[in-house]
C-alpha positions as CSV (number, residue, x, y, z in Angstrom):
1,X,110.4,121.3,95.5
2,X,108.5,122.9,98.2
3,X,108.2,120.8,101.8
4,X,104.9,120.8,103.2
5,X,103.9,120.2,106.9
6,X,100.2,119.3,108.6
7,X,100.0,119.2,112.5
8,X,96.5,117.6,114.3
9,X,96.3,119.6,117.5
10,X,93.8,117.8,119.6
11,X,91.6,120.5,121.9
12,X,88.5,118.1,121.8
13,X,89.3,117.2,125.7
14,X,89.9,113.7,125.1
15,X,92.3,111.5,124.0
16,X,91.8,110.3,120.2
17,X,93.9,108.7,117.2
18,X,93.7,110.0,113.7
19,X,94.4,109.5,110.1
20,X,95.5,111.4,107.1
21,X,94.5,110.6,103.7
22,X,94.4,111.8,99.9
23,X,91.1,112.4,97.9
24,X,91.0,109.4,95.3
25,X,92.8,109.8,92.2
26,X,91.3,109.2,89.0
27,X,91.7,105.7,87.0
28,X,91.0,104.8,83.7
29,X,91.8,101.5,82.2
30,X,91.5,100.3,78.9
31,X,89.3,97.4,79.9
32,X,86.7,99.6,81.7
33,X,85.6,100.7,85.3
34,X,88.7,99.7,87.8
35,X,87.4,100.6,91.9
36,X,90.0,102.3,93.7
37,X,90.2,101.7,97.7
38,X,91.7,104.8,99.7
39,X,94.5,103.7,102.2
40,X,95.5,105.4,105.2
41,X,98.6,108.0,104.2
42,X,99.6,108.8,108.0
43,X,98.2,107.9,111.2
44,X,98.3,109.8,114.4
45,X,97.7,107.4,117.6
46,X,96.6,108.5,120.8
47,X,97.1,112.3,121.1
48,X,95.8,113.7,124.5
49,X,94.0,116.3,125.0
50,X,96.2,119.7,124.3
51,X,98.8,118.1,122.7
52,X,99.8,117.4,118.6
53,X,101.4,115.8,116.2
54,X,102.7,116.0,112.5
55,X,103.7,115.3,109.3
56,X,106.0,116.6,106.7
57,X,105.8,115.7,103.2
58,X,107.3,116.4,99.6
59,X,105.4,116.7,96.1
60,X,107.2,113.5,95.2
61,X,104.6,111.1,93.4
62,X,105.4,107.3,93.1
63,X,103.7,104.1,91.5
64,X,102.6,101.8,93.6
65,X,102.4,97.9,93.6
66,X,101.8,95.0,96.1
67,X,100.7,91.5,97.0
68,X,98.5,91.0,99.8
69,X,96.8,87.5,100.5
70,X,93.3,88.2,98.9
71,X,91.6,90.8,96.7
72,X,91.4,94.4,98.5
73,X,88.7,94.9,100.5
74,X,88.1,97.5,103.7
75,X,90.6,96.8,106.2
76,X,93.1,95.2,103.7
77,X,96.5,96.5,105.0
78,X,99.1,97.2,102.5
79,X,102.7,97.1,104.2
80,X,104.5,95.8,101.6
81,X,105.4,96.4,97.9
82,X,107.1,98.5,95.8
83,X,107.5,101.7,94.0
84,X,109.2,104.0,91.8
85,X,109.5,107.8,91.0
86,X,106.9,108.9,88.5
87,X,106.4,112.6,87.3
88,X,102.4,112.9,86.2
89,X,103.6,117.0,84.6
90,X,104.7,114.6,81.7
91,X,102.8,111.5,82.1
92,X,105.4,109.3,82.5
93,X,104.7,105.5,81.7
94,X,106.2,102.1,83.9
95,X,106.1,98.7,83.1
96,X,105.0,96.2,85.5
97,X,106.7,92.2,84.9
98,X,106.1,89.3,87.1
99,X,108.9,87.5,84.6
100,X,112.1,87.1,87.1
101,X,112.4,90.1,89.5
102,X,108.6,91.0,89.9
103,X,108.2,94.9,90.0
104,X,108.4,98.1,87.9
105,X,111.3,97.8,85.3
106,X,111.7,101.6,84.7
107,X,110.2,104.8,83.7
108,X,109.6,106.4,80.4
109,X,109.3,110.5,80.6
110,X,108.0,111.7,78.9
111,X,105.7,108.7,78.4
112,X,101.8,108.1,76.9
113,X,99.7,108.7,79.8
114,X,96.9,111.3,79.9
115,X,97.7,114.5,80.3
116,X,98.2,115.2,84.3
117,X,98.4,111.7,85.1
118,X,101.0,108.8,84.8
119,X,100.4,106.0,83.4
120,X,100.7,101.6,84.6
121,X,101.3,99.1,81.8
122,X,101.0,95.1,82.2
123,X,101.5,92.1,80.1
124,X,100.3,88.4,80.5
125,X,102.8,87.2,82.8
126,X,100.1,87.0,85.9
127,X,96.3,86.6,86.6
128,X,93.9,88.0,88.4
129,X,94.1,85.7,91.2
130,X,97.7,86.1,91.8
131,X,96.3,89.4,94.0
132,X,98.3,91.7,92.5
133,X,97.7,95.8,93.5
134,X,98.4,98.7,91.9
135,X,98.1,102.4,93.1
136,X,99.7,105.7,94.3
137,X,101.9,106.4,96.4
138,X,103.2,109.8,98.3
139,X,106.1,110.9,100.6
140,X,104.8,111.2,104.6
141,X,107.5,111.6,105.8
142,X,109.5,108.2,106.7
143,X,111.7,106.3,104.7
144,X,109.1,104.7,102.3
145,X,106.8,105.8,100.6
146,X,102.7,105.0,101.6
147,X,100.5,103.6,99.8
148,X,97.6,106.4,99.2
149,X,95.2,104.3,97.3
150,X,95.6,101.2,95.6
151,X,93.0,98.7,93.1
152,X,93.0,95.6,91.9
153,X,95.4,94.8,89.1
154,X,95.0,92.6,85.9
155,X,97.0,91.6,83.0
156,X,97.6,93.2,79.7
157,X,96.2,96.5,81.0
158,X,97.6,100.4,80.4
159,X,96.0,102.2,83.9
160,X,95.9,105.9,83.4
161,X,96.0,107.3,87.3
162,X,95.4,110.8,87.9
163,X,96.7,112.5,91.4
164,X,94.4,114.7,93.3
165,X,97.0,116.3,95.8
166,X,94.0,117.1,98.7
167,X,94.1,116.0,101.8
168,X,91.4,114.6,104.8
169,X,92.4,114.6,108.4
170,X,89.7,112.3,110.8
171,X,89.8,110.8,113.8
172,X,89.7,107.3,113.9
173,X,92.2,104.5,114.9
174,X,94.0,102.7,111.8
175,X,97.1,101.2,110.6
176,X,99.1,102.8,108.0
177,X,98.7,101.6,104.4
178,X,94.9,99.5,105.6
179,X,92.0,100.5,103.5
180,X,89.5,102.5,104.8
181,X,85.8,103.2,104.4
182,X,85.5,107.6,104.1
183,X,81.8,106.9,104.5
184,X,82.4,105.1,107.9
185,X,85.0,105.9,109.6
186,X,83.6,109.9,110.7
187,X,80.8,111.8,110.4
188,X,83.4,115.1,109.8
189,X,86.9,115.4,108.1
190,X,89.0,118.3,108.2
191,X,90.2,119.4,104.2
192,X,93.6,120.3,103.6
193,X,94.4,121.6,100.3
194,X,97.4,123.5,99.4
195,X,96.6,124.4,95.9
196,X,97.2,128.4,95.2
197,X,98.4,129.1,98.8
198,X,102.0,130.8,99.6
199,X,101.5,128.5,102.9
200,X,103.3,125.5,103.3
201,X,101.5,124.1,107.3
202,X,98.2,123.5,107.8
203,X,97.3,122.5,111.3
204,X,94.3,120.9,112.4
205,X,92.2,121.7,115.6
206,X,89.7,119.6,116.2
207,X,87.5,121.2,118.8
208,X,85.1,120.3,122.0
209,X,82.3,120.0,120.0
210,X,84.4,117.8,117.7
211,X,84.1,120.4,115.0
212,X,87.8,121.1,113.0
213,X,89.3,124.4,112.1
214,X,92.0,123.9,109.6
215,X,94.8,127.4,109.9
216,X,97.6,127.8,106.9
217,X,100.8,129.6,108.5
């Protein structure tokens, strides 16, 4: 499995903090319309001018799940949880239980998701208002896993997730795993997409004029 490694090299002549994150995967429930929140993947804090910082990563995929206090909402930060290993190249399925140890109980691969995706399945041992997440979760390079985005999660539900593996670099101060607003946070990301390309880096220069070039070595 290949290793993949983005750098932000900061040339806009002051000192900023920034934040990687994923494009939204797709979601389909069997009760309907489920909004997914994007979390903050890897953040970068105060880089001066001229200098950088990075992040290596795997293709490893994970299912995600958490409890915070309330619903999600922007600035909802997710730094606890769980996951497991989930393979989307044959839709692998987990169970979630809140019966005894709460958490996924294993993985079925191949499983019944949608083709490209893998696949969440509750029962009726919660409720809505026991503020229970689901999501998706990628290697960035620590020990755990992050949280890449994440939705609400309710009983007796099969959640078909689809990963998008493209990636958004912008600079903007947040903590890792907190749900961001893309329409807020910049006016410009840099794009980082890997798909097709012998490259395995992509660095980042975000310029004077605040502009970003994005180079594949």
């Amino acid at each position: 499995m290949a290793t993949y490694t983005i750098k932000i090299f900061n040339q806009s002549q002051v000192t900023k903090s920034f934040v990687a994150f994923l494009q939204q995967p797709t979601v389909v429930s069997s009760g309907g319309s489920t909004p997914v929140y994007t979390n903050a993947w890897a953040t970068f804090e105060n880089i001066t001018n001229g200098a950088w910082d990075s992040v290596t990563y795997t293709e490893n995929t994970y299912a995600y799940w958490g409890q915070p206090v309330g619903r999600l909402d922007h600035g909802t930060v997710l730094d606890s949880g769980g996951v497991i290993g989930v393979d989307s190249s044959t839709n692998d399925t987990v169970t979630f239980t809140n019966t005894g140890a709460t958490g996924f109980t294993g993985v079925s691969s191949p499983g019944h998701a949608q083709n490209g995706s893998f696949q969440i399945v509750t029962s009726s041992d919660f409720t809505p208002i026991s503020n229970f997440v689901f999501g998706l979760a990628t290697d960035n390079g620590s020990a755990i896993p992050s949280p890449v985005a994440t939705f609400n999660a309710a009983p007796n539900e099969r959640y078909n997730i689809t990963p998008v593996v493209k990636f958004y670099v912008a600079d903007t101060a947040c903590t890792p795993g907190e749900v961001i607003d893309m329409d807020a946070i910049s006016n410009d990301y840099a794009a980082i997409d890997f798909t097709g390309r012998s490259e395995t880096t992509a660095t980042v220069i975000q310029e004077p004029n605040g502009a970003y070039t994005v180079v594949y070595e």
